[in-house]
C-alpha atoms as one frame of an Amber mdcrd trajectory, in Angstrom:
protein
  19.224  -6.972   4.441  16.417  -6.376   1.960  15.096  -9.534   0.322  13.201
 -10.190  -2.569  10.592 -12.684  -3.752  12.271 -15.623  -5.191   9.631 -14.827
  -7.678   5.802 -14.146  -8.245   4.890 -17.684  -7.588   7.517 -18.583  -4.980
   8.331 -15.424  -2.578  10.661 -15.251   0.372   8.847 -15.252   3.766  10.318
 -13.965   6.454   9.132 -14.448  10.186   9.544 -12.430  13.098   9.414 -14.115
  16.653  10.454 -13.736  20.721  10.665 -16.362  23.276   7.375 -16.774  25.010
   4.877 -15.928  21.949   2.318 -17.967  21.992   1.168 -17.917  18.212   4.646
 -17.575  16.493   4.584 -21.375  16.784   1.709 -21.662  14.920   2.586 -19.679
  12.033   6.092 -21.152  11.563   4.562 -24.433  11.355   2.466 -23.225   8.330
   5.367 -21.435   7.106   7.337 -24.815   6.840   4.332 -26.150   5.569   4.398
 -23.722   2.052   7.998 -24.012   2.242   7.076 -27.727   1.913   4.870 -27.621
  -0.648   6.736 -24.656  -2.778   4.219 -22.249  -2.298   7.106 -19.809  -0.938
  10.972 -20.177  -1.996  12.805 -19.447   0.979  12.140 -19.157   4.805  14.017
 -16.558   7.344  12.970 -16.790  10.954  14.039 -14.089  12.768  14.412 -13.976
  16.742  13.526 -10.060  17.407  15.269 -11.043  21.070  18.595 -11.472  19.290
  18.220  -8.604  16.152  16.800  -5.815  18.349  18.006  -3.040  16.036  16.085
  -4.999  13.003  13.194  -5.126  14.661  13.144  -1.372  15.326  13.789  -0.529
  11.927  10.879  -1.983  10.799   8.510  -1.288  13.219   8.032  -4.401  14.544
   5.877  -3.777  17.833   4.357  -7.133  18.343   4.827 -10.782  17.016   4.070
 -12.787  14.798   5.095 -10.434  12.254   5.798 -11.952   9.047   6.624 -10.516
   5.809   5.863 -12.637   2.640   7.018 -10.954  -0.440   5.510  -7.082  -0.338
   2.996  -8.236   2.020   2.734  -7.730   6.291   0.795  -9.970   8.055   0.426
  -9.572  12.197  -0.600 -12.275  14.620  -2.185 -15.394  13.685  -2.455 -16.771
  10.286  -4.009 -19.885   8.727  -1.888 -22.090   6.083  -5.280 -21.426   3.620
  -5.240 -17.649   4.100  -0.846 -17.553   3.709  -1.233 -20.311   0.850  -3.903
 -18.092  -1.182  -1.879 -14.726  -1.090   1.282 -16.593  -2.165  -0.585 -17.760
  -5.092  -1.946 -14.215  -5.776   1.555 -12.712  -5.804   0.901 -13.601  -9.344
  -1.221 -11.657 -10.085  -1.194  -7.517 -11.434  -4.096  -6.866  -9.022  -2.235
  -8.723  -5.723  -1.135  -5.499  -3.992  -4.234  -3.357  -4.679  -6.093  -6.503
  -3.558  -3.616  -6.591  -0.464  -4.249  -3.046   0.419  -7.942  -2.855   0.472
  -7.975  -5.827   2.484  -5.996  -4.097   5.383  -7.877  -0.687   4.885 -11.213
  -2.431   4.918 -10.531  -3.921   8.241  -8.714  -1.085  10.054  -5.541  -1.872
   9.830  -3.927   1.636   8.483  -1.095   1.415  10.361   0.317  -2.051   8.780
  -0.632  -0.541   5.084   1.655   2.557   6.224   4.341   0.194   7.040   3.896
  -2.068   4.346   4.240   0.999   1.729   7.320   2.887   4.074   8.975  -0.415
   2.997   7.959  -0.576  -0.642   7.583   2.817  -1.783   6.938   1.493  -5.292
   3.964   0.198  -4.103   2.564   3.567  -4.161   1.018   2.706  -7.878  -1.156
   0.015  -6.256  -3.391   2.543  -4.350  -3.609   4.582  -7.319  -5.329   1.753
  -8.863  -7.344   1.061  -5.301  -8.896   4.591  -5.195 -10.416   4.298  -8.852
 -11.937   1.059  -8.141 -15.836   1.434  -8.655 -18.163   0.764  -5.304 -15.443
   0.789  -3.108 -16.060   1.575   0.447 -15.466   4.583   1.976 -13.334   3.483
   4.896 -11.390   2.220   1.905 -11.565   5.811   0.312  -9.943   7.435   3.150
  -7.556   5.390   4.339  -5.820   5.706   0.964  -6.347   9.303   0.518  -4.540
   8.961   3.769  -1.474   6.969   2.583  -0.991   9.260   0.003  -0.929  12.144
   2.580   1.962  10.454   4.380   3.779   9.950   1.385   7.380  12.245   2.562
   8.758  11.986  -0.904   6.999  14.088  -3.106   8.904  12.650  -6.117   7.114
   9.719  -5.744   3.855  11.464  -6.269   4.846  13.288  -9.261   5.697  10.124
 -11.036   1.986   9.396 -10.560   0.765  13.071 -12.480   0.084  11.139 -15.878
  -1.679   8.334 -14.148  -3.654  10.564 -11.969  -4.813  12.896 -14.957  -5.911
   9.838 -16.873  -8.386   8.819 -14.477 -10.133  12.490 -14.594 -12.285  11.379
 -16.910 -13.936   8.938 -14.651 -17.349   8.655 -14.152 -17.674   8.900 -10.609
 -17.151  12.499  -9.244 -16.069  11.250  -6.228 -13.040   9.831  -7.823 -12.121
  13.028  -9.571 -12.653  14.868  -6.253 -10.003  12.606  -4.937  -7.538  12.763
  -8.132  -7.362  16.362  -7.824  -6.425  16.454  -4.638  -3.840  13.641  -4.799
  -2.772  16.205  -7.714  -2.469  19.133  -5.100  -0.355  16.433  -2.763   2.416
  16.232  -5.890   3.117  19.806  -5.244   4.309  19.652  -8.419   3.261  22.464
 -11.510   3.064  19.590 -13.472  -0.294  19.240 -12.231  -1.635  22.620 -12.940
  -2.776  21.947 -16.859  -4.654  18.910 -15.561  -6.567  20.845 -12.891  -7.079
  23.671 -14.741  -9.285  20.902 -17.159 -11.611  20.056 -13.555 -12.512  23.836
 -13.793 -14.903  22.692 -16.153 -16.085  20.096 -14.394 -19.712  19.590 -14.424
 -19.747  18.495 -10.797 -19.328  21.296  -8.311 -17.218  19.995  -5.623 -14.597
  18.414  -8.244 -14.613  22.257  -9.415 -14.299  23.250  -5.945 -11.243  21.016
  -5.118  -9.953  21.720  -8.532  -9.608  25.446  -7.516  -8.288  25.008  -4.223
  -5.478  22.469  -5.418  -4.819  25.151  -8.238  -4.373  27.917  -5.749  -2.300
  26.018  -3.763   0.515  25.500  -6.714   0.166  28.275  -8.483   1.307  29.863
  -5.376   4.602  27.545  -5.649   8.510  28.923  -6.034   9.968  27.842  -9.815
């Protein structure tokens, strides 16, 4: 069953173990701990020994795995670090904040799963891959969420977002909007493209035209 935050101050935590794991302890402790304090509304601790099928269905190769609101969290965790993203939760910026985090220290794979189980989420690296300055490890592991995005619908909810920030200021931003534009494989994002022909940059005009050959190519 799919649980929600009790809300932005107070969300549900829910903690995967199996007999034998030596830091599940650990976290549950600090788990009780917020529950304690309030810092999270609820507590589920889940035995992956006795839910097998659960723990399949959300990937769950290795424990601790603990879910606290929207956000994944493997292995070890201190009560500071769990304590500080509860209290974030509150904040617009949480999830974008949440996602660079895991890109900037390699972990693409819990960022996949992470947005596999909140699609909606999607918005959030929107807003990560026009942040100014940011890192290019960063850069590409969101350009490669969006490439594993399945549901295409998903990215052409985005098209108005996306040709809003083609006015940025950094060409290597536009470079990337146009080709999360191609990703929509949606016509929808043929005016907007059309506009980066223009472009005084060269490779956004070069991406532009590549994206624009790509769906003008498209069926309907």
């Amino acid at each position: 069953m799919n649980r929600q935050p009790t809300s932005f101050q107070q969300p549900f935590a829910r903690l995967f173990t199996a007999p034998g794991c030596p830091h599940c302890l650990g976290v549950k402790r600090v788990l009780e701990q917020l529950l304690k304090e309030e810092s999270i509304g609820e507590l589920e601790i889940v035995d992956i020994s006795q839910q097998p099928d659960l723990a399949n269905e959300l990937a769950i190769k290795s424990v601790p795995w603990l879910e606290m609101g929207p956000l994944t969290f493997l292995g070890e965790q201190s009560l500071q670090e769990l304590r500080d993203w509860a209290i974030k939760l509150a904040e617009p910026e949480a999830m974008v904040d949440y996602y660079q985090k895991l890109l900037a220290g390699g972990e693409l794979d819990v960022a996949e799963q992470m947005l596999q189980r909140n699609p909606a989420t999607l918005s959030s690296l929107l807003s990560l891959i026009v942040r100014d300055e940011l890192p290019m490890q960063v850069r590409i592991g969101t350009v490669a969420l969006f490439e594993g995005v399945k549901e295409k619908a998903r990215l052409q909810e985005l098209i108005p977002e996306m040709s809003s920030r083609l006015g940025h200021q950094d060409y290597r931003i536009r470079v990337d909007i146009a080709y999360l534009l191609e990703l929509s494989g949606s016509k929808k994002a043929i005016v907007p493209l059309k506009n980066l022909l223009q472009d005084e940059n060269p490779e956004v005009r070069e991406v532009a035209a590549e994206a624009l050959q790509e769906l003008t190519g498209l069926d309907g």
